[in-house]
N, C-alpha and C positions, 0 to 999 in steps of 0.2 A: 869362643872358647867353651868345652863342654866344662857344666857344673851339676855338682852333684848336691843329693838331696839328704838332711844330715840332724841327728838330734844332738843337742850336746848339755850333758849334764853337768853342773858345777853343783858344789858344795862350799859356803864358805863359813870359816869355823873363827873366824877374825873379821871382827863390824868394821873395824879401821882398815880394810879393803875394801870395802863396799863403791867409795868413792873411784878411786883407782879402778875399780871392774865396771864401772857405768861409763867411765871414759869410755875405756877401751871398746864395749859393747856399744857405743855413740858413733865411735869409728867407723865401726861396721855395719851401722842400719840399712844399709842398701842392701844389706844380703841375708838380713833377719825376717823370716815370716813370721814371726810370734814368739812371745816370750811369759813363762808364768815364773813367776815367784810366789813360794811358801816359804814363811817364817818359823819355824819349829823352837817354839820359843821354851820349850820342858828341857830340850837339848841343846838350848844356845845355839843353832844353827839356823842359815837362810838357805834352801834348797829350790835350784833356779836353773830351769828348763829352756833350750833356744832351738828355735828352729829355722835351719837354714836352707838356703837355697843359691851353693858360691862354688866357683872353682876350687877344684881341691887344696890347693897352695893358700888359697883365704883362708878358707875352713883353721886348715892347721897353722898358718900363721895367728890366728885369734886364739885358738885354742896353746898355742905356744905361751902367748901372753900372758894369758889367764892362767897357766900353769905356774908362771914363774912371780906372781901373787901372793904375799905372806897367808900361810892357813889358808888357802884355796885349794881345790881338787877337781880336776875337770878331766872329763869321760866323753869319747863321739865315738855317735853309731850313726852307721852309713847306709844308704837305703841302695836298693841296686842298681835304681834309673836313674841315668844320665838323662843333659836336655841335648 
C-alpha cells in the first residue's frame, strides 16, 4: 500500500485532553517518525508537531480523532512523495 509522508500540527488549548490525545498517538506509533512537543505556557497552550509516514486513510483516520478532542486543533501537510 502506497504511503505518504505528512506533518501534522495540533494545538491543544485543554490539559484535560492531553491524556486522551497520547492514547490515540500510542495507537499509531508505527506510523510516527518523530514527535516534538512545546508548551507555551504565557498562552496556556501545548503545541505538538508529528511526523508521519502512513497510508493516507491512517493519516486522516488519526487526524479525525484528534479533531474530535475537547479544545484541540489539528492541521496536515502532505509532502508529495509517495513510498
Amino acid at each position: 500500500m502506497e504511503t505518504r509522508v505528512a506533518i501534522v500540527g495540533i494545538i491543544v488549548e485543554n490539559m484535560d485532553s492531553v491524556g486522551q490525545l497520547n492514547d490515540i498517538l500510542h495507537a499509531y506509533a508505527q506510523y510516527i517518525i518523530g514527535r516534538m512537543g512545546l508548551p507555551y505556557r504565557e498562552r496556556k497552550v501545548n503545541i505538538i508537531s508529528i511526523a508521519m509516514d502512513a497510508p493516507q486513510d491512517v493519516i486522516s483516520a488519526l487526524t479525525g480523532k484528534i479533531g474530535n478532542l475537547k479544545d484541540v486543533t489539528v492541521k496536515t501537510v502532505y509532502s508529495q512523495v509517495g513510498a
